[in-house]
Every structure is written in structure tokens, then in C-alpha cells.
C-alpha positions in Angstrom: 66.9 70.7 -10.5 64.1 68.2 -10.8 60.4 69.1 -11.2 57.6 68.3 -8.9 55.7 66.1 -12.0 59.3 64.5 -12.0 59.6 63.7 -8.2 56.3 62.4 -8.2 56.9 60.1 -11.2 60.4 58.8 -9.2 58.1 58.0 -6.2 55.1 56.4 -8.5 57.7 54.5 -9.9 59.9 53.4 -7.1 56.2 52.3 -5.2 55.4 49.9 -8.1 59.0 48.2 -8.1 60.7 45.8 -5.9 63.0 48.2 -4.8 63.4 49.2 -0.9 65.7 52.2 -1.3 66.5 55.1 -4.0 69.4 57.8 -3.9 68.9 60.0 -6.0 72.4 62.7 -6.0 72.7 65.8 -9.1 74.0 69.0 -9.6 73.6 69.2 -5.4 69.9 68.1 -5.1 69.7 65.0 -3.0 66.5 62.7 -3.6 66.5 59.9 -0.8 64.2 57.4 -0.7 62.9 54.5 1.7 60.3 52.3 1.2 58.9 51.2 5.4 58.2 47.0 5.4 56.0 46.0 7.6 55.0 41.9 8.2 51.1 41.5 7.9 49.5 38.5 9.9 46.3 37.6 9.4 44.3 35.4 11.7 40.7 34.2 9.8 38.0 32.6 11.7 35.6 30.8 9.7 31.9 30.5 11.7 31.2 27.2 10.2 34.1 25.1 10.7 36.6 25.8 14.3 39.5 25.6 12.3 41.6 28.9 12.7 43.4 29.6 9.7 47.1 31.7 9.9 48.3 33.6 6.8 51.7 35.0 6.7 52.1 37.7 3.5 54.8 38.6 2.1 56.3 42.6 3.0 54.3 45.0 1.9 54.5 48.7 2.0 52.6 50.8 4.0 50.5 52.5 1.8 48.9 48.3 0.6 46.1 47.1 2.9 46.5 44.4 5.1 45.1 41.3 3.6 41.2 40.6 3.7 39.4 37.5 5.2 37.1 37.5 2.1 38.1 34.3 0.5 36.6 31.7 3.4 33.4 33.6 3.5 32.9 33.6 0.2 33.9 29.9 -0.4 31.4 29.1 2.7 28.8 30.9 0.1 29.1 29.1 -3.0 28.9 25.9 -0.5 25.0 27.2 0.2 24.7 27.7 -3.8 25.5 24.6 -4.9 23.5 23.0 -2.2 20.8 25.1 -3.1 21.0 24.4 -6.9 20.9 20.5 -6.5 17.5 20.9 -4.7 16.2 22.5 -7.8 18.0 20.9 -10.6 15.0 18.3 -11.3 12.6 20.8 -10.9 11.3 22.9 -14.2 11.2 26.7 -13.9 8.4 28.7 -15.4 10.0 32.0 -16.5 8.5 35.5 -17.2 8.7 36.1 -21.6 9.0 39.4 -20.9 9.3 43.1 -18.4 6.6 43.7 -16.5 4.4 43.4 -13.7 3.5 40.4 -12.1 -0.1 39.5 -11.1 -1.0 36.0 -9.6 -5.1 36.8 -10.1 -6.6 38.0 -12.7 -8.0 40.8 -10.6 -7.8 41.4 -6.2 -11.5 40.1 -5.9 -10.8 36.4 -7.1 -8.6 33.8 -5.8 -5.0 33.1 -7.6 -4.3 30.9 -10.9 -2.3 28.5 -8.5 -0.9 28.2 -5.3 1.8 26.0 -4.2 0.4 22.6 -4.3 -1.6 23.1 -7.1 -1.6 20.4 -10.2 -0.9 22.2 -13.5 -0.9 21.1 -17.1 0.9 22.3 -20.4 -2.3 25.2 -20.6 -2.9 25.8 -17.8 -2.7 29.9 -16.6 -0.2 30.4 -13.8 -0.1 34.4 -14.1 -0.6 37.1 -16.0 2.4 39.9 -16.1 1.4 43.2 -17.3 4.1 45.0 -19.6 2.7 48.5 -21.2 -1.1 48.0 -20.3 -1.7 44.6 -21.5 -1.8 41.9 -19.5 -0.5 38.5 -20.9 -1.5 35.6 -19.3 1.9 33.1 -18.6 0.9 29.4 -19.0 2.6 26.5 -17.1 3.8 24.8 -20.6 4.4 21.5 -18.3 2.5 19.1 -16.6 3.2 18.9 -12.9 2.5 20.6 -9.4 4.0 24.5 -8.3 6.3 23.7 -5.7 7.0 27.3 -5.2 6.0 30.7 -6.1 9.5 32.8 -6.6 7.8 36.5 -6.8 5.4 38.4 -5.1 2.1 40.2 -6.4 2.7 43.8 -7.9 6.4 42.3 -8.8 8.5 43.7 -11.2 9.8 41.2 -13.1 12.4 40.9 -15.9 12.7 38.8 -18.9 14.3 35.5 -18.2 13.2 35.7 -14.5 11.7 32.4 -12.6 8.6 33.1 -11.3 7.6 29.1 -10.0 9.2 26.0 -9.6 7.3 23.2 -11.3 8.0 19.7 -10.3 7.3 17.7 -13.4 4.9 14.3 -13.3 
């Protein structure tokens, strides 16, 4: 007589194959096996283009989910990145050095270092970011004008992060 752990492995196994059915006949216990097919048809509807796309899969058993519509929306999505990318590809990003806190004033009474618009040079102070009590003050390190301002005051912000867009002269 077979053992549960031994019935289960038979059924594990016969799952993963390509195998339909099992028969399984010793010493008068009968083990019987039948894997249920089922055709899966998936209709996807992207919201960009009208284009209806069909998708026959192959048999699957019952226990595999039905194929998901994933693959249009995220090709539609690297679409916007790229499109986004080539706006800022000429553009020079000033980057934090380090963790910490982002500050675009030196303290809430005055105005900020720079606002979008604003001409910079390579010195000039476009922020300070605060990591363990000290603040450090980030310069622009190019010449140019902010074309945007990527974080928000009281930020965290991690090393490596853009913090403006700088369109170089």
C-alpha cells in the first residue's frame, strides 16, 4: 500500500508533466488519475489603440490561471518612458551627494535658492540637504536655468536622487 507522502508525490509529479492520465494498479490498490483540460480565451482591450487583440493558449489544467492582459499595459507604459526620457535627455540633472533632508531655503523666513526659471552658474547654491544635523549646501556645478524642481521641501532624499533639471547654456 502506498503512503500519503507517496500519493502526493504521484500527483505533484503527474501536475508538472505532459501527461493527461495515470493508472496506477498494485497489490489491489488502484490509483486513477485525470488531468481536466480546459481552452482559455483571452480577449485584451488596449485603451489607447481600438485594436482588440484575441489570444488562444494552449490546454491548461485547472489548477494554472487563465492568462493575464498584463503585457499591452505594460508595453503602453514603457511607450510614456521613453517619451518621457527624450524630453530630458539634453537636460543636466543636479543630484543629491548624499541621505537626507531636502531644504530649498536656507531657513522658512527667506525666499528659496532658485525657482524654476532661475539662471544658475557652476557656484551657485540650489539647496541645502540636511543628513545628521548638518546642513550641506548642493551647488548647481553647471551654468544654465532650473527647468524644474523634482522634490518637495522637508523631502527625504537618497543618494543619487535628481533634485532639478538644469537646461545647460
Amino acid at each position: 500500500m502506498l503512503k500519503i507522502q507517496e500519493i502526493r508525490e504521484i500527483i505533484k509529479l503527474i501536475d508538472q508533466s505532459s501527461i493527461n492520465e495515470f493508472s496506477f494498479d498494485q497489490d489491489g490498490t488502484k490509483i486513477k488519475m485525470k488531468k481536466q483540460l480546459q481552452e482559455v480565451e483571452t480577449v485584451v482591450r488596449n485603451s489607447v489603440a481600438p485594436a482588440v487583440e484575441t489570444i488562444q493558449a494552449q490546454p491548461v489544467t485547472q489548477s494554472a490561471p487563465a492568462p493575464a492582459a498584463q503585457p499591452v499595459v505594460e508595453a503602453v507604459k514603457q511607450e510614456e518612458t521613453v517619451e518621457a526620457s527624450a524630453d530630458t535627455s539634453n537636460l543636466h540633472k543636479i543630484t543629491s551627494p548624499m541621505v537626507g533632508t531636502f531644504y530649498a531655503a536656507s531657513s522658512p523666513d527667506v525666499g528659496n535658492y532658485v525657482e524654476v526659471g532661475s539662471k544658475v552658474t557652476n557656484e551657485t547654491v540650489v539647496c541645502i540637504v540636511e543628513a545628521m544635523k548638518l546642513f550641506n549646501e548642493i551647488e548647481a556645478e553647471v551654468k544654465g536655468e532650473i527647468v524644474e524642481i523634482l522634490v518637495q521641501n522637508g523631502q527625504l532624499v537618497e543618494y543619487g536622487q535628481p533634485l532639478f533639471l538644469v537646461k545647460p547654456e
